[in-house]
C-alpha positions in Angstrom: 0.0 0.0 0.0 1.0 3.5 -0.9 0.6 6.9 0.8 -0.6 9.3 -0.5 -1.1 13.2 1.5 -4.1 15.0 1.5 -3.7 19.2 2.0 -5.6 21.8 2.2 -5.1 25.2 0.4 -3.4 25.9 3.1 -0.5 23.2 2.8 -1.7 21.5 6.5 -2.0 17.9 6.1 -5.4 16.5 6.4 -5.6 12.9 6.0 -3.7 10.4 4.6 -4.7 7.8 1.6 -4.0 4.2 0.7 -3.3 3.1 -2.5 -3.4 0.0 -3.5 -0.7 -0.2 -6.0 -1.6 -3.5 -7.6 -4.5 -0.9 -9.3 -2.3 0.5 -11.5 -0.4 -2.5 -12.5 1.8 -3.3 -9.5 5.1 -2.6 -10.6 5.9 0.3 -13.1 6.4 -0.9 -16.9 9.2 1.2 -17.7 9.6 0.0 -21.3 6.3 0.5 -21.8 6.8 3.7 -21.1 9.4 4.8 -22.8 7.3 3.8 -25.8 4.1 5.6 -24.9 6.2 9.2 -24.2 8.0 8.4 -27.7 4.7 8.4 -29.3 3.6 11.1 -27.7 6.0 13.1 -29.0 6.0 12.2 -31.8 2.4 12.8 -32.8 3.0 16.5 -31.5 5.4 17.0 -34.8 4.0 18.6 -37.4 6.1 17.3 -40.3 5.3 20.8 -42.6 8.9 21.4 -43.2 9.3 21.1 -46.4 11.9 22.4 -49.6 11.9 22.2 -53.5 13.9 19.2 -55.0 15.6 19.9 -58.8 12.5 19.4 -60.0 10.2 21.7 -58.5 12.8 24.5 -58.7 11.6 26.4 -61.7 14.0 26.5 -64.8 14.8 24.6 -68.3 16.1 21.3 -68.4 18.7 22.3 -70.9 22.2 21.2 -71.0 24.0 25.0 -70.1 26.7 24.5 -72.8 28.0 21.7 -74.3 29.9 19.0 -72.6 33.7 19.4 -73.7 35.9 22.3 -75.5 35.1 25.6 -73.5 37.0 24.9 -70.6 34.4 25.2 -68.2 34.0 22.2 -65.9 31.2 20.0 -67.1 27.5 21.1 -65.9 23.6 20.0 -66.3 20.5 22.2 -66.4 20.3 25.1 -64.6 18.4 23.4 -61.5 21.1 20.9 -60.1 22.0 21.6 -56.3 25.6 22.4 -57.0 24.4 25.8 -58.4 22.9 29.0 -57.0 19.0 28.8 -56.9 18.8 25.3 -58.0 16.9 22.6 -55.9 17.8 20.7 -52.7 19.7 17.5 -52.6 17.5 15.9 -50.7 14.6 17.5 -50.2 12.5 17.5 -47.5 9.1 16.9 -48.0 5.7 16.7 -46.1 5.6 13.8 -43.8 3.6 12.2 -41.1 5.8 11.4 -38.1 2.6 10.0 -36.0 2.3 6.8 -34.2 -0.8 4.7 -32.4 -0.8 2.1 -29.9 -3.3 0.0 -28.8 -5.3 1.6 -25.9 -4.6 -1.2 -23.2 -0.8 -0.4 -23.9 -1.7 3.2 -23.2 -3.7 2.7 -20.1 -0.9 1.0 -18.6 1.3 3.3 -19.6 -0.8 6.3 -17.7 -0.9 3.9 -15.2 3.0 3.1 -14.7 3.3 6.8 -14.9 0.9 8.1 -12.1 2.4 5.1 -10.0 6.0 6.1 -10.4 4.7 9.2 -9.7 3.2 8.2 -6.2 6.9 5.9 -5.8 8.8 9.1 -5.8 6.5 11.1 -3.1 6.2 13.6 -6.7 2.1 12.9 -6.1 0.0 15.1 -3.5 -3.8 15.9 -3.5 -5.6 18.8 -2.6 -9.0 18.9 -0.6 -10.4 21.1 -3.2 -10.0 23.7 -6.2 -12.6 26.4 -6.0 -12.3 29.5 -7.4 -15.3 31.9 -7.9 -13.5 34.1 -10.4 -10.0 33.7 -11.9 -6.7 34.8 -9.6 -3.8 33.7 -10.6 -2.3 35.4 -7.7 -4.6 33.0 -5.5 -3.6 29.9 -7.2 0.0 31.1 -6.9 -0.1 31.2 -3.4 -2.0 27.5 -3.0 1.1 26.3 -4.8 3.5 27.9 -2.7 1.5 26.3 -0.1 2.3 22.9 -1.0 5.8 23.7 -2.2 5.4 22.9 -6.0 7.9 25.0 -7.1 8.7 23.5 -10.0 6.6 21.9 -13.4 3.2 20.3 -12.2 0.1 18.8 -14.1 -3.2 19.5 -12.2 -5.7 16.9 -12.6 -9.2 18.2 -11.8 -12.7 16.1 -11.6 -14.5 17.7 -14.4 -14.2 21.1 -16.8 -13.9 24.1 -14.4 -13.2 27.4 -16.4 -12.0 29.5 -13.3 -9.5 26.8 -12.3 -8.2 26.8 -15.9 -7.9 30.7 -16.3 -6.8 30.9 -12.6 -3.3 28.5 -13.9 -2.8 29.5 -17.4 -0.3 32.6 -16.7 1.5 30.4 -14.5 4.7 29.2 -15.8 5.0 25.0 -16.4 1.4 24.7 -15.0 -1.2 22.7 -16.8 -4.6 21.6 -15.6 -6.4 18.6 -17.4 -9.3 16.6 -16.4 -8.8 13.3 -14.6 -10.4 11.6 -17.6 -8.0 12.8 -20.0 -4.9 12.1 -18.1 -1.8 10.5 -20.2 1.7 8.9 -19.6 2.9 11.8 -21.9 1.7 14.9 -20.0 2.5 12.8 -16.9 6.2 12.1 -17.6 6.3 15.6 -18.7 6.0 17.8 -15.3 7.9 17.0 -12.5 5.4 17.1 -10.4 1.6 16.3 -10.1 -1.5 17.4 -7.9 -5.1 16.1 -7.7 -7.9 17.6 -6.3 -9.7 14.9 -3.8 -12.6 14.4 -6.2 -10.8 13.5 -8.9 -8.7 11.2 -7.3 -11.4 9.8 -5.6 -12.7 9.1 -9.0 -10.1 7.7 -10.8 -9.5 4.8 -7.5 -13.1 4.3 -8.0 -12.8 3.9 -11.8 -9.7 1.4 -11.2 -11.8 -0.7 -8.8 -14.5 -1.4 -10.9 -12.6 -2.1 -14.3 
């Protein structure tokens, strides 16, 4: 069983949770993932770079001169790469760098993520996240409660506009919804807080699956 703190806003420990680690696979999968951030990654590339090859570069095909007796060096059309305005080499050209995996690999890749999370004491959960308008400066000062100084995912129960526009001028802060949680965005902050409700809800979504 794992520990897990429960704060308030205040950063004064409340209670304390158990986690029964055998929920989210028992052991952490590291190759797994290692595969699952790769992908990740990878489907975040755009692959729009792209260049003109000899033969998009606009020009004749024409043989410049002719091959021997004017004691230039030997050349092709005026679009080869060697000269000035002809085409690339090799040209790079639009390209899809995305991958898939099957979504049982994914699940238990979040899952080996949010429990080396909890391993490394790098999980903590809040009592609650209410804001009735946005204030950044407030949600500034809850984190400086907890001492999450550095990169952090907030995972929230469901969609709450104030929490989101409360966080988003804070530097390496995101906020997602429990639901939409990832071994990519996971792996990708050093740190990670829950709110109590969504935590709640995602043990009770791992109990009955």
């Amino acid at each position: 069983m794992i520990d897990v703190k429960v704060y308030n806003r205040e950063g004064k420990e409340l209670e304390s949770l158990q986690v029964d680690e055998t929920l989210f696979g028992g052991e952490v999968r590291y190759p797994l993932l290692k595969q699952a951030i790769v992908m990740y990654h990878a489907n975040k590339r755009l692959g729009t770079a792209a260049t003109k090859s000899r033969g998009l570069v606009a020009g004749s095909t024409r043989k410049l001169y002719k091959q021997k007796g004017t004691g230039n060096a030997r050349a092709g059309t005026v679009r080869t790469p060697v000269r000035k305005g002809g085409g690339v080499a090799f040209a790079k050209v639009l390209r899809d760098f995305g991958k898939d995996m099957p979504k049982k690999q994914r699940r238990l890749a979040c899952d080996s993520a949010l429990l080396a999370k909890m391993l490394s004491g790098k999980l903590m959960i809040v009592d609650e996240l209410n804001f009735d308008a946005p204030k950044t400066k407030e949600f500034a000062r809850v984190l400086g409660n907890l001492k999450i100084q550095k990169s952090c995912l907030i995972a929230i129960g469901q969609q709450d506009t104030m929490v989101y526009k409360s966080a988003r001028n804070l530097p390496k802060v995101d906020v997602t919804v429990v639901t939409d949680l990832n071994a990519g965005a996971i792996c990708n902050k050093q740190q990670m807080l829950f709110t109590k409700e969504a935590f709640t809800a995602l043990l009770d979504k791992k109990k009955t699956n």
